[in-house]
C-alpha positions as CSV (number, residue, x, y, z in Angstrom):
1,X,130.2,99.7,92.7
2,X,131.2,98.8,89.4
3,X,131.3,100.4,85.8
4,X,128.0,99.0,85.0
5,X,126.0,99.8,87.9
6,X,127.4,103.3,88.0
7,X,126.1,103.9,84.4
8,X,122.5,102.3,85.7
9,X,122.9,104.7,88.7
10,X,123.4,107.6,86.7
11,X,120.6,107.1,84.1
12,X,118.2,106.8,87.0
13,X,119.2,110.2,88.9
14,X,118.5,111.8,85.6
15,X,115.0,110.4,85.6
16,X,114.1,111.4,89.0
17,X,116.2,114.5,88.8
18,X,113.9,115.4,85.2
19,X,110.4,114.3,87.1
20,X,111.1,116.6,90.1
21,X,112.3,119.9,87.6
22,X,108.6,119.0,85.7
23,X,106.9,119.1,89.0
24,X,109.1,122.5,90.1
25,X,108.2,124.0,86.3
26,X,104.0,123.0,86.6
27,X,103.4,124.7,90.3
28,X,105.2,127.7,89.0
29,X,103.0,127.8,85.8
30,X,100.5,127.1,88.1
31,X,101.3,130.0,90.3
32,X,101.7,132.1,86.8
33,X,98.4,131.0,85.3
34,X,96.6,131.9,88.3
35,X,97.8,135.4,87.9
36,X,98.0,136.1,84.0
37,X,95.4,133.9,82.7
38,X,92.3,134.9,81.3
39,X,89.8,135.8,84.1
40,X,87.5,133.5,83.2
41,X,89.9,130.5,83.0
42,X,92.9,131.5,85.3
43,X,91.7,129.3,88.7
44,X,90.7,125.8,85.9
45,X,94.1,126.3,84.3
46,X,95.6,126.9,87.9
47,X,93.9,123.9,89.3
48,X,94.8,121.4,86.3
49,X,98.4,122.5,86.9
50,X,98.5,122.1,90.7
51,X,96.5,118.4,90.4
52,X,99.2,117.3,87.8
53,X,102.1,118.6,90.0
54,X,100.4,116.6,93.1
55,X,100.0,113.5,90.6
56,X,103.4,113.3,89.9
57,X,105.1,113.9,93.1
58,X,103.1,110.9,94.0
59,X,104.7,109.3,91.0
60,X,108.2,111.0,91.9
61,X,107.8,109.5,95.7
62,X,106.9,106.2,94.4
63,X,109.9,106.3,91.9
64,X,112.5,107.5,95.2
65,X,111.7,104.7,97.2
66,X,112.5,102.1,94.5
67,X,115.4,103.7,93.6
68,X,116.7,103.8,97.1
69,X,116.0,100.2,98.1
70,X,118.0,99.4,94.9
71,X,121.0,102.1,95.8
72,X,120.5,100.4,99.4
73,X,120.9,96.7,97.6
74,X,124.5,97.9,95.9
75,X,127.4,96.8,97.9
């Protein structure tokens, strides 16, 4: 692998690397918000958090399996 591709390689770990720390970071708010929130609003607030977290692991998911065929494609 060469200089270039390294570089590419590195760039995209950080973006799959900051997309899974967002989804770690909005099922613990989630998990938070369903115990501190208001009473009223702690299981809406809980839920957005938890459908956003689901949303983009199925974005994350996508994201891994292109990244791997292209790691794959590397000699």
């Amino acid at each position: 692998m060469d200089e270039a591709t390294k570089g590419r390689f590195k760039w995209k770990f950080y973006k799959l690397t900051l997309v899974l720390n967002v989804i770690v970071l909005l099922v613990a708010f989630g998990v938070i918000a369903l115990f501190k929130a208001p009473f009223d609003l702690n299981i809406p607030f809980s839920l957005g958090l938890f459908i956003a977290a689901v949303a983009l692991s199925a974005l994350f998911m996508r994201m891994y399996r292109v990244e791997k065929a292209w790691l794959n494609s590397q000699p």
